[in-house]
C-alpha positions in Angstrom: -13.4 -40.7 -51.3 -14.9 -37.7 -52.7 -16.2 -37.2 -48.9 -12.7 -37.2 -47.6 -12.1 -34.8 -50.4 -14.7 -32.3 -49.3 -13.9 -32.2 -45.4 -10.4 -31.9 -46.3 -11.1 -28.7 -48.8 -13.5 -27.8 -45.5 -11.0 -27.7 -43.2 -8.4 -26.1 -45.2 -11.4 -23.0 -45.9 -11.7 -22.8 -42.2 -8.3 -22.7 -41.3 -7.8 -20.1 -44.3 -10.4 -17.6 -41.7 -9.3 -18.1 -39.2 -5.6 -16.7 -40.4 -7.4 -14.0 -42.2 -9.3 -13.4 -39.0 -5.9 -13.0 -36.8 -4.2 -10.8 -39.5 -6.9 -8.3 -39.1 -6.8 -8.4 -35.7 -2.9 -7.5 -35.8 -3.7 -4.9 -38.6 -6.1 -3.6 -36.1 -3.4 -3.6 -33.4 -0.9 -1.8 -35.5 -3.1 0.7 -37.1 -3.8 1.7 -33.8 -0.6 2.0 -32.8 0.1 4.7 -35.7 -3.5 6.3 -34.8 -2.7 7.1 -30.9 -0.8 9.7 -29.8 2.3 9.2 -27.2 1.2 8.5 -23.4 4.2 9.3 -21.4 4.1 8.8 -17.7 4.1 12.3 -15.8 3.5 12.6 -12.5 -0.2 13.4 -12.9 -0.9 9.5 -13.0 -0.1 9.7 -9.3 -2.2 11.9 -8.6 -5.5 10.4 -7.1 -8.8 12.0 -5.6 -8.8 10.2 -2.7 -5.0 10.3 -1.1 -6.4 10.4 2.8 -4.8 8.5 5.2 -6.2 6.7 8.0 -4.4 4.7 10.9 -1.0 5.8 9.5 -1.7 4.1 6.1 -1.3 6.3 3.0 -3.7 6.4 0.2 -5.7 4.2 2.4 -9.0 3.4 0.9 -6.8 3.1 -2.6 -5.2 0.4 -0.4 -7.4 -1.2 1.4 -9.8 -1.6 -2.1 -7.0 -4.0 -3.5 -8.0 -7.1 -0.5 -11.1 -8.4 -2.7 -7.4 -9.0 -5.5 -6.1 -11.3 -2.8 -9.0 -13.2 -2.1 -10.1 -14.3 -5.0 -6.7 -14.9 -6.5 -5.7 -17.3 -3.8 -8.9 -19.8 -4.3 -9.3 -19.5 -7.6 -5.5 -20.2 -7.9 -6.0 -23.1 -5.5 -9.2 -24.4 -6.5 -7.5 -24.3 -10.6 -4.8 -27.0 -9.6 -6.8 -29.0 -7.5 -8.7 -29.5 -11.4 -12.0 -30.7 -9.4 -13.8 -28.2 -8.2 -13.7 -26.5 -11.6 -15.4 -27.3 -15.0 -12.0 -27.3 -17.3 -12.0 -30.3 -19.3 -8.8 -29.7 -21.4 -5.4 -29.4 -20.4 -4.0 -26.6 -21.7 -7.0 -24.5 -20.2 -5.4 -25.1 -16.8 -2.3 -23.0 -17.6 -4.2 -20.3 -18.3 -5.9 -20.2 -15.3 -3.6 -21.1 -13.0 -1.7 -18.1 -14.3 -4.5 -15.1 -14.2 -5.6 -16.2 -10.7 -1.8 -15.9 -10.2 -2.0 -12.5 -11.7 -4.7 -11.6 -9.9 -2.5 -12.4 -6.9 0.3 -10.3 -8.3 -2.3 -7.6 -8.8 -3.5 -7.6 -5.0 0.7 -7.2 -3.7 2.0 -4.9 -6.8 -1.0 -2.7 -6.6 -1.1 -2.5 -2.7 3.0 -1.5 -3.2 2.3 1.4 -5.6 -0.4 3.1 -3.7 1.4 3.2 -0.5 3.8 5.4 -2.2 2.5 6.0 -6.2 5.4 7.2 -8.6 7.0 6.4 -11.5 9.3 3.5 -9.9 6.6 1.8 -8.6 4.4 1.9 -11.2 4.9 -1.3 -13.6 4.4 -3.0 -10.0 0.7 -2.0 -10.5 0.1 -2.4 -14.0 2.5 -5.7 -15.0 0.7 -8.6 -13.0 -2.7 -7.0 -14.6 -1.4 -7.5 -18.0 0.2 -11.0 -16.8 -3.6 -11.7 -15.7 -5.2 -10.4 -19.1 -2.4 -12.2 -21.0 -3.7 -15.7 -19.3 -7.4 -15.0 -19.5 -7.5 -14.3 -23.2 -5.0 -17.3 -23.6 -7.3 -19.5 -21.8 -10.5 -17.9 -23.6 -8.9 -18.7 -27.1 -8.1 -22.8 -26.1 -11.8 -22.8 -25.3 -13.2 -21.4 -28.3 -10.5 -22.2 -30.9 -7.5 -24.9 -29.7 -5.3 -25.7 -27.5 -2.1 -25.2 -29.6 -3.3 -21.7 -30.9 -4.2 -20.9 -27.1 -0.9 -22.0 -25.7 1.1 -20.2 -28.4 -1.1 -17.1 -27.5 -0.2 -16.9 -24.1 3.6 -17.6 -24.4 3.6 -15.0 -27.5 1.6 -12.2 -24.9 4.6 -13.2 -22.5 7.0 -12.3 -24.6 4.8 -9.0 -25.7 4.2 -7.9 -21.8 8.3 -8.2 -21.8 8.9 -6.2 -24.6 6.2 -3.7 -23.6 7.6 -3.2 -20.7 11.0 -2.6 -21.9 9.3 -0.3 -24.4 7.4 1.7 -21.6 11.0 2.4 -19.8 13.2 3.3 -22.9 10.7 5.5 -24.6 8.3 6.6 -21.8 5.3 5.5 -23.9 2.5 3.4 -21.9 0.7 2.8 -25.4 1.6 -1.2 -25.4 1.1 -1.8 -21.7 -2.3 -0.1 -21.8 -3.5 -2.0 -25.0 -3.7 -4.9 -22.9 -7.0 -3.0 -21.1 -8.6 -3.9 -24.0 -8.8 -7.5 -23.5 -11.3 -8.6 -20.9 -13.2 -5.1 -22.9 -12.8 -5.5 -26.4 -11.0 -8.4 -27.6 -12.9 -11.2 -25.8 -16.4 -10.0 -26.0 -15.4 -9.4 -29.9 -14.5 -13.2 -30.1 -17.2 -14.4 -28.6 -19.3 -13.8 -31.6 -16.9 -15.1 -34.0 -16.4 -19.0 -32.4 -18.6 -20.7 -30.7 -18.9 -21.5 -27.4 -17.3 -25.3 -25.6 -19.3 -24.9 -22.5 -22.7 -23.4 -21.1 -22.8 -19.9 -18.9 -20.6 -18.2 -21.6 -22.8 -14.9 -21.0 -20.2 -14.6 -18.1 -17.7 -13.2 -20.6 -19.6 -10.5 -21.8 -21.1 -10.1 -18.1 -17.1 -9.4 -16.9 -16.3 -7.0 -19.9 -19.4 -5.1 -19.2 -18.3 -5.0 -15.0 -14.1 -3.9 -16.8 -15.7 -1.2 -18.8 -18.2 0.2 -15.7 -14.4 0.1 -13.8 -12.6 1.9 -16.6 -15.3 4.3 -16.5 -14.9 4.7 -12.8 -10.8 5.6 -12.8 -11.4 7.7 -15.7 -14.4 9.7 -13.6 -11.8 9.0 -10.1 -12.7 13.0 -9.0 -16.4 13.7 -10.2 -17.7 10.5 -8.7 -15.2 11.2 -5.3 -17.3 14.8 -5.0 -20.5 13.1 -6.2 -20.5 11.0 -3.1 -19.4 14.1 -0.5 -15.7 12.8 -0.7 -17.0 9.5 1.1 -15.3 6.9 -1.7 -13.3 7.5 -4.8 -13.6 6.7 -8.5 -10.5 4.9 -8.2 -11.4 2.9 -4.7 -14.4 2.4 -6.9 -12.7 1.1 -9.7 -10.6 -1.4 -7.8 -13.8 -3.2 -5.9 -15.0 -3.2 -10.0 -12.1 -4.8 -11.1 -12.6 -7.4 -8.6 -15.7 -8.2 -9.5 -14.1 -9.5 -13.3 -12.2 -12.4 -11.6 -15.4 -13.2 -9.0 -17.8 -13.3 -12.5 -15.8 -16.1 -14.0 -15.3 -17.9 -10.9 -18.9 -18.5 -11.1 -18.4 -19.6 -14.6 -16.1 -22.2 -13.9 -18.0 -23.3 -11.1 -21.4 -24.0 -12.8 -20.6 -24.5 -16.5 -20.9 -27.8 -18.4 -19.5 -29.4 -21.6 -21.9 -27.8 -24.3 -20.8 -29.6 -27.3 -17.7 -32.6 -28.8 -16.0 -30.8 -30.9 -14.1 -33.0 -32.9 -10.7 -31.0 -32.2 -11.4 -31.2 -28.2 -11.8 -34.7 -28.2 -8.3 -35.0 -29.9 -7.0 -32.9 -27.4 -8.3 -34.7 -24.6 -6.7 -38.3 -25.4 
């Protein structure tokens, strides 16, 4: 009896961090709203170091960089519904992934649209399916490491945000919400992975794919430097893109070779 008594008082401790743990992570969210300036969209977003264009294409290496997008979206959309090829044991981990190889997709089509002709009506069409992607990934990283309930109700609640940032960015002209969500795969996951353990083996993928989003952020931000580095051969932001695609090749791998690592009591619930 007094056992029972114990693991109860355990469980109701952990679950009492794992709140606290979440409120600072809003806290965090919202102080940093209040810390940033404004980002409105001006027209200097459009303006890229590399806008040559080759066989009637515009903007054509900022193009032609987006194909790795389509690739890998389309097996690793297919290969996540087929459920055999990968290692994802629980159920709700297949909704995420089904839905960030489908943003990936989104990425390779609404990307490709905005760069043929970038302005300010086209632009969401670049930057929503990568916060649909992000949205899934960290959804899908959170079942994994904490539940599937809380990882579910993650990813329809960053739905719901990506809607309302969205609507925020076009009434107010402020990109501050959309580009929060660039700090997933580069802040919020690697930060995570520290605080819960892992479910399965080759989790050194995570950090490996925020390390390859940060070298790409790094990239866009140095788009003109890097474009004169080279003799005006390849862009920062070419660059960027064939970086990007590199986050969504990473956990491929991941999901190809990983392996149970340990029962959790919760995941065998889940599974049954």
């Amino acid at each position: 009896m007094g056992w029972m008594e114990n693991k109860e008082v355990e469980i109701i401790g952990k679950g009492k961090k794992r709140s606290q743990k979440w409120v600072l992570g809003l806290l965090f969210w919202v102080l940093l709203m209040f810390a940033t300036p404004k980002i409105p969209l001006s027209h200097k977003h459009h303006l890229f170091a590399d806008m040559r264009n080759f066989l009637g294409v515009p903007n054509t290496l900022n193009v032609i960089t987006i194909f790795p997008f389509l690739v890998v979206g389309v097996v690793g959309f297919v290969l996540s519904i087929r459920g055999s090829f990968f290692n994802i044991s629980l159920r709700g981990e297949v909704w995420g992934w089904v839905m960030f190889y489908g943003g990936i997709m989104g990425v390779a089509f609404g990307s490709a649209y905005y760069h043929l002709k970038p302005d300010d009506s086209r632009f969401m069409w670049d930057t929503l399916p990568m916060m649909i992607a992000y949205s899934s990934l960290f959804s899908s990283f959170v079942v994994e490491r904490v539940g599937k309930r809380v990882g579910l109700s993650c990813l329809f609640g960053l739905l719901v945000v990506i809607l309302l940032s969205t609507a925020y960015a076009r009434i107010f002209n402020d990109l501050r919400l959309c580009m929060m969500f660039q700090l997933i795969p580069c802040i919020a996951i690697p930060g995570m992975t520290f605080l819960y353990p892992p479910k399965y083996t080759h989790s050194i993928y995570w950090l490996w794919a925020a390390g390859v989003c940060l070298l790409a952020k790094f990239e866009g931000a140095l788009d003109r430097k890097i474009y004169r580095a080279n003799r005006y051969f390849i862009s920062g932001h070419s660059l960027e893109h064939l970086c990007s695609a590199a986050l969504p090749v990473l956990l491929t791998i991941m999901l190809m070779y990983r392996n149970i690592k340990t029962q959790r009591l919760g995941d065998i619930k889940e599974r049954l």
